[in-house]
N, C-alpha and C positions, 0 to 999 in steps of 0.2 A: 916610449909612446904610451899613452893614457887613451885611447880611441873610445869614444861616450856616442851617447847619442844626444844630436843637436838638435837644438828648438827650429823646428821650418820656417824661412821666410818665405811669407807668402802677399803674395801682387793680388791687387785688384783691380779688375779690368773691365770696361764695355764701354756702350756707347754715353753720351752725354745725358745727364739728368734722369739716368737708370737707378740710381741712389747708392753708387759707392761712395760718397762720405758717410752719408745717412746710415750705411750698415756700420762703418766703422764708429762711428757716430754712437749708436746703439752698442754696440761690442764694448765700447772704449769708454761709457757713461761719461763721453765729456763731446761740449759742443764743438766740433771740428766745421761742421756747415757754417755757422755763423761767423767764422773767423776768415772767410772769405768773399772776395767783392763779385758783388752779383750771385752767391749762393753755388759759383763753381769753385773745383778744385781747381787753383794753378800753379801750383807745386809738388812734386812729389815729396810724399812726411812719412817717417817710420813710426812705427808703436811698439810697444811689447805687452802683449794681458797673457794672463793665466787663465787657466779653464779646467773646470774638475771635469776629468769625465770617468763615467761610471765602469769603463771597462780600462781605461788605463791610468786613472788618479791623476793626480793637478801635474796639466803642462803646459809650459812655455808658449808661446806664438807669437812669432816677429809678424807686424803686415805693413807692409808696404801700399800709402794710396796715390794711386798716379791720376790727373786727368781726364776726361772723355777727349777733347774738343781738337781738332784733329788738327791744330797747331802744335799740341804737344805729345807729335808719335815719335819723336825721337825720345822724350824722357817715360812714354810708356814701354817703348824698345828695351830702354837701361832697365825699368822698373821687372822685367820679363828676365833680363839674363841674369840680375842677382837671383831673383827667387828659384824658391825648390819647388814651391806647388802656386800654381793661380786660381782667384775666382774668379768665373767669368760671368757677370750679373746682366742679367737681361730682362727688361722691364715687361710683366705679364699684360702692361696694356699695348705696346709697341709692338713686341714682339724681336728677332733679329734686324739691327737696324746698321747704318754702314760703321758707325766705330766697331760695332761688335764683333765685324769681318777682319778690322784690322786687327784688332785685343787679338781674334782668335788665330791670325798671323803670324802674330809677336809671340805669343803662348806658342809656337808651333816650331817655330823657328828658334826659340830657349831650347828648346825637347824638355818640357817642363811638366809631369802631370797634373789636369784643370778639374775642377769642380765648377759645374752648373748650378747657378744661384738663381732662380723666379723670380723676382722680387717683385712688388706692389701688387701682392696677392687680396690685400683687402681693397684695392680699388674697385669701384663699381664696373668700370671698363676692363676689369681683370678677365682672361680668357684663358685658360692653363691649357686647354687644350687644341690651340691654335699657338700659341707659345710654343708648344711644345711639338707641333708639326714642322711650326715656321724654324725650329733647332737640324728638325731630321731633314727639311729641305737643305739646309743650309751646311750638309755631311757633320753635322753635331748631333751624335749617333748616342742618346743618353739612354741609359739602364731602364728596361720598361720598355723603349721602343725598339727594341732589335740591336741595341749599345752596349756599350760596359762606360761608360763616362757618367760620375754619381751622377746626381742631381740632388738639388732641397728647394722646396718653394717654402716663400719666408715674405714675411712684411717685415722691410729693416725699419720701418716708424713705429710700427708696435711691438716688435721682438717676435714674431712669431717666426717657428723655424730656425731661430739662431743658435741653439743648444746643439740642435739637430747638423746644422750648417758646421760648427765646431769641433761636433765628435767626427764627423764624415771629414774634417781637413786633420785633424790627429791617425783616423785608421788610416788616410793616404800617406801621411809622414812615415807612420809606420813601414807601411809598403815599399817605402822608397830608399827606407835604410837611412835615413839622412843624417849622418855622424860626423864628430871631429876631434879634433884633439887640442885640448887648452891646455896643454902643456907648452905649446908651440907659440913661436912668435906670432902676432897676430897678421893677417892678408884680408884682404877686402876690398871692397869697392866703395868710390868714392859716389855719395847717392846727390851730394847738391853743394854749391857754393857760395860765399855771401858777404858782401862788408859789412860787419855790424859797427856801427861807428864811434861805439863807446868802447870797445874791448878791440879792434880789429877785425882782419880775415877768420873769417869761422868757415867749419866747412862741417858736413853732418857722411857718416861711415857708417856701413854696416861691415859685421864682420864674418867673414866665411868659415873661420881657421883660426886657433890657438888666442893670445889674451893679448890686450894692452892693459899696461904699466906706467904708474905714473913714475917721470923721469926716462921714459925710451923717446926712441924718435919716430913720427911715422914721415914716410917718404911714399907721395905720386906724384914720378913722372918728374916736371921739374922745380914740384913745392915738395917744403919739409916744414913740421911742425914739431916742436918739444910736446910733450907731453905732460903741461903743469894745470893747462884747464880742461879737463873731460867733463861733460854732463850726458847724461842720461836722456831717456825720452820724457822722463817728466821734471826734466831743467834742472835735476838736482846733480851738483857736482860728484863725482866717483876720483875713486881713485884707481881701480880696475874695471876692465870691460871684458867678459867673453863673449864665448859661441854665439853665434846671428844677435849680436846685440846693436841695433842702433846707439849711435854716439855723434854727439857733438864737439869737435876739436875747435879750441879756439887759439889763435898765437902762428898762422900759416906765414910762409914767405912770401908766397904768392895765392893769388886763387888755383884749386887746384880744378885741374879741370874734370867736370861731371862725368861719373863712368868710366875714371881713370882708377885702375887696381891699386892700392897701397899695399906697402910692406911696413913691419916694425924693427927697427933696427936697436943695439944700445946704445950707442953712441950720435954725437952729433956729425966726426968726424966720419963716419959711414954712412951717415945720412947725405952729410955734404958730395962726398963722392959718388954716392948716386947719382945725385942733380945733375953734377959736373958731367959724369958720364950719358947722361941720358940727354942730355943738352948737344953734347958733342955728336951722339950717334945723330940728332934732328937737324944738324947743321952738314953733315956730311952726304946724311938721303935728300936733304931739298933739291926739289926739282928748280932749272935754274931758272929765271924769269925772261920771257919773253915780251918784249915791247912791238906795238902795231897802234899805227898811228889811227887817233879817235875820230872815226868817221859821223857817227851817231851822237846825241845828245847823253852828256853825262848826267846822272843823278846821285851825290856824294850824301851817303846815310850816314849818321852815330847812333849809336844804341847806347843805351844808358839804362839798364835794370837792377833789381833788387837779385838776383840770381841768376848764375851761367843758366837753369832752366827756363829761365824767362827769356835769355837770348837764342835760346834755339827755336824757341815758341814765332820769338820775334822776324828772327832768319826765316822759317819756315815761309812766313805769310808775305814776307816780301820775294822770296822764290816763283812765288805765284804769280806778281807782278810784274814780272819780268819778260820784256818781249824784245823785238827784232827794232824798233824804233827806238828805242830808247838803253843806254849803260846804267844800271843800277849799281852803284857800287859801295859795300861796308865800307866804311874809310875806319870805322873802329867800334868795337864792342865791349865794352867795361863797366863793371858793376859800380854802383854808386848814384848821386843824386846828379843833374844836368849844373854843370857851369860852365864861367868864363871861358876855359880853356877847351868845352865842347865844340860851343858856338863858332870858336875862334879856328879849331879843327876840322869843322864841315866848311867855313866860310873860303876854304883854300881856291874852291870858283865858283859858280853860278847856282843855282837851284839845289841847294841845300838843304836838307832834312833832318833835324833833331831829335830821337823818340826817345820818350820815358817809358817805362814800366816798372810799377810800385814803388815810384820813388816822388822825388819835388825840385823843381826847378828853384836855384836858388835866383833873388832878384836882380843882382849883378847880371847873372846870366839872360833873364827876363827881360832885362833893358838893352843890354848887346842884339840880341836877337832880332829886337825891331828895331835898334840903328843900322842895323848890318840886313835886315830882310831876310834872315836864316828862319826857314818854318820851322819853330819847338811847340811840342806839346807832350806830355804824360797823362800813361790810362794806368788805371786800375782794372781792367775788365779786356783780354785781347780780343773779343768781336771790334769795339770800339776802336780801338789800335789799329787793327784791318781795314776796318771801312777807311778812317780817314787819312791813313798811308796811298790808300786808292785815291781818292781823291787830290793828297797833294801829287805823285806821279801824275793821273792822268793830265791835272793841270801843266805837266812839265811836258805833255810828249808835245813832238812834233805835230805842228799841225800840217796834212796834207793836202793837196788841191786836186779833184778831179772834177774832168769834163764832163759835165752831160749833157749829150746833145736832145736839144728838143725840137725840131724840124727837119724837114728836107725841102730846098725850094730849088725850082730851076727857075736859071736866069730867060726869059723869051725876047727881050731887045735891049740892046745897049746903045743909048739916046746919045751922051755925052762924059766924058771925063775932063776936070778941070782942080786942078792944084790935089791930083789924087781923091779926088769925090767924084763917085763915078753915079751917073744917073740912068736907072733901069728898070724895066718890069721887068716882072716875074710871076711865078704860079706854082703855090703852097702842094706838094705832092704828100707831106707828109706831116704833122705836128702843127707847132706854132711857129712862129719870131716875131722879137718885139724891138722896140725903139731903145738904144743904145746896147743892146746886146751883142757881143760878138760874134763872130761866124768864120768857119772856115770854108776858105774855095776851091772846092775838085773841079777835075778833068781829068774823065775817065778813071776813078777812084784814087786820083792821084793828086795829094794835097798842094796845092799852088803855095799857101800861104792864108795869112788871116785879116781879117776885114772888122770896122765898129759899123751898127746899122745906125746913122745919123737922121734920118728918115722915113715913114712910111706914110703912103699915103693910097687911102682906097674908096670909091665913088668921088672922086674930087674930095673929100676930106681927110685932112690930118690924121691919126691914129696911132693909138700905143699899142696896137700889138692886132697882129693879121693873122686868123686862123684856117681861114679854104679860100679859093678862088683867086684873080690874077688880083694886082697890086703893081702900085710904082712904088721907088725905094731910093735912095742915096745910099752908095755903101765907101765908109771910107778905106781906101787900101793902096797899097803901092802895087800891085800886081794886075798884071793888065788883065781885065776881064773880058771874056766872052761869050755870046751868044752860046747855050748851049750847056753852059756852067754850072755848076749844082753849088749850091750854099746852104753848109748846116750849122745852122744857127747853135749856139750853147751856152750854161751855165757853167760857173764853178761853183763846186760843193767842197768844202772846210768839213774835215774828218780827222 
């Protein structure tokens, strides 16, 4: 064994538009904000920079940038349990806001030690010292306030603070020992998945432990990939990868799934019987299926994104949508751009739903869709995804009828009945009632049955609708009415 000391992977974490690309952004001198729609992150990306620093010379830093947008807490979950150390950036005009709660959940639940990052120090709205209360309310007990957790206030748009920010994440690497051994086959976690459509399944790795080689196998779960295209973080192909290094593998059997551990094998035929195995062990734990027959209104989704993290994104927001009226149900979730065979997959029955994300409808597909009435659409942005997933649900649920009653009258004589039209006064005790309006008939709070008002009439004339005092009436009903009867009138309400 060769045991070194490993470069820290390090997460970053908070709430939305607190400026974790922006700092990476600044650390990384390359535009990562712009290369995203709407100016969020929605993917999680590794990096690796160098940094001198004056007490321990030029080192390494893997960082990991995950998300704010609280669609994507399960890929800031993954982004939490690879890392060694987290920042946890909290915007000096805001202060602690609800993603930061969760960041510092996810940080809590790794057992990962975090750095407190300020950030938007040179905002005019900047407040460091309400920031920094709104930390100690929130048990984020930082060095200075009665804490031991750093801290560094920093503007990630002008660099201030960042030097500062990266020697304070090297002395915590320090602290935490964080080592490995590259002698070792390499293990790791699988950070994101993806069809790239010129080359294939690409899938992006960091690594915890020991090297990849080109010509070994990596094997998660039940993908294997040869090992002939590695790229680096900055797209240049490799032929080796070590300690915490992000990498890009291209040439998968499958997609592998996000957050699933790899191992390196040297062979294919070792790689193969992983699969084999691990495939075997998922077929013998499945729980067996139970069938109940569908009382509620089905809702049949496809998902169709640019990466497994975009369908967890995508799962999350439909979770949300889901209630006691209505079956939501994935019918399937796969990377790639919407076609034929989507349309044709949700169309299996009624109120269908197609979603993109960061992908394109191809026109075949485009034209199915409206022969068949299957709703498709792709975002590039998941607020917009949200909203208008809510809107085709709620147009699918059930709609419901309730009674509202809006009077109470008692019947005071009953004149005549003739072919069921029964002719009577009465005297408004309570509300209104109008002219074709329905009613139900008590006696004694006990429902007789229901009646249409065909009639009203009051001073000798006609009238749509009678609010106090006595009244004549036609009421039509099969149930014999009498003297003494209460009739309360109602609407229905559609909910």
């Amino acid at each position: 064994m060769a045991i070194q000391k490993r470069p820290p992977i390090i997460v970053v974490m908070g709430h939305i538009d607190h400026g974790k690309s922006t700092l990476l952004d600044t650390i990384l001198r390359s535009n990562v904000v712009a290369t995203e729609a709407g100016g969020i992150t929605q993917h999680l990306s590794a990096y690796t920079v160098v940094h001198a620093s004056v007490e321990h010379g030029e080192r390494s830093l893997t960082f990991l940038d995950t998300p704010g947008h609280a669609s994507f807490q399960k890929m800031r979950l993954r982004g939490a349990d690879v890392a060694d150390i987290a920042v946890l950036i909290v915007s000096a005009e805001d202060a602690v806001m609800p993603q930061t709660l969760e960041a510092l959940a996810a940080i809590k639940e790794a057992k990962i030690p975090y750095i407190v990052a300020i950030n938007k120090i040179d905002k005019p709205n900047a407040d460091l010292v309400r920031t920094q209360s709104s930390l100690i309310e929130n048990e984020i007990f930082i060095e200075g306030m009665g804490g031991d957790i750093p801290w560094v206030a920093i503007s990630a748009k002008q660099g201030t603070g960042i030097p500062e920010l990266l020697d304070t994440l090297i002395l915590t690497a320090e602290l935490a020992e964080i080592e490995g051994d590259p002698s070792a086959p390499a293990v790791g976690t699988v950070i994101e998945g993806q069809l790239d459509k010129k080359r294939g399944i690409a899938a992006t790795i960091i690594i915890k432990n020991g090297t990849i080689k080109a010509g070994s196998f990596v094997v998660a779960e039940h993908a294997l990939a040869p090992v002939r295209i590695m790229e680096n973080a900055n797209g240049k192909q490799v032929k080796e990868a070590g300690l915490s290094e992000p990498v890009e593998i291209i040439g998968w059997s499958e997609i592998p799934r996000a957050g699933a551990e790899f191992v390196v094998v040297a062979t294919k035929k070792e790689a193969e019987a992983l699969v084999f195995d691990f495939k075997e062990a998922k077929i013998r734990n499945a729980t067996p299926t139970r069938y109940k027959m569908q009382t509620i209104p089905l809702i049949p989704i496809v998902i169709k994104a640019d990466t497994l993290g975009s369908i967890e994104a995508i799962t999350t927001e439909i979770e949300k949508l889901k209630n006691d009226r209505v079956d939501i149900k994935i019918v399937s979730a796969t990377i790639g751009d919407i076609g034929q065979s989507d349309i044709q997959n949700a169309n299996a029955t009624s109120n269908a739903i197609v979603v993109g994300f960061h992908n394109k409808i191809e026109r075949a597909a485009t034209e199915l869709a409206e022969r068949l009435n299957v709703a498709t659409q792709t975002f590039a942005i998941i607020y917009d995804l949200a909203d208008w997933l809510k809107t085709m649900i709620d147009a699918r649920l059930p709609r419901k009828e309730e009674e509202v009653p809006t009077g109470k009258i008692k019947i005071l004589r009953h004149f005549s009945a003739q072919k069921n039209v029964h002719v009577m006064g009465g005297k408004v005790l309570d509300g209104t009632i109008a002219l074709k309006q329905r009613v139900h008939i008590m006696r004694h709070d006990i429902k007789l049955g229901s009646g249409v008002v065909e009639n009203l009439q009051q001073s000798k004339s006609n009238v749509e609708r009678v609010e106090s005092g006595e009244f004549g009436m036609q009421i039509a009903t099969k149930v014999d009415v009498s003297e003494g009867d209460v009739l309360v009138p109602f609407t229905l309400v559609v909910s």
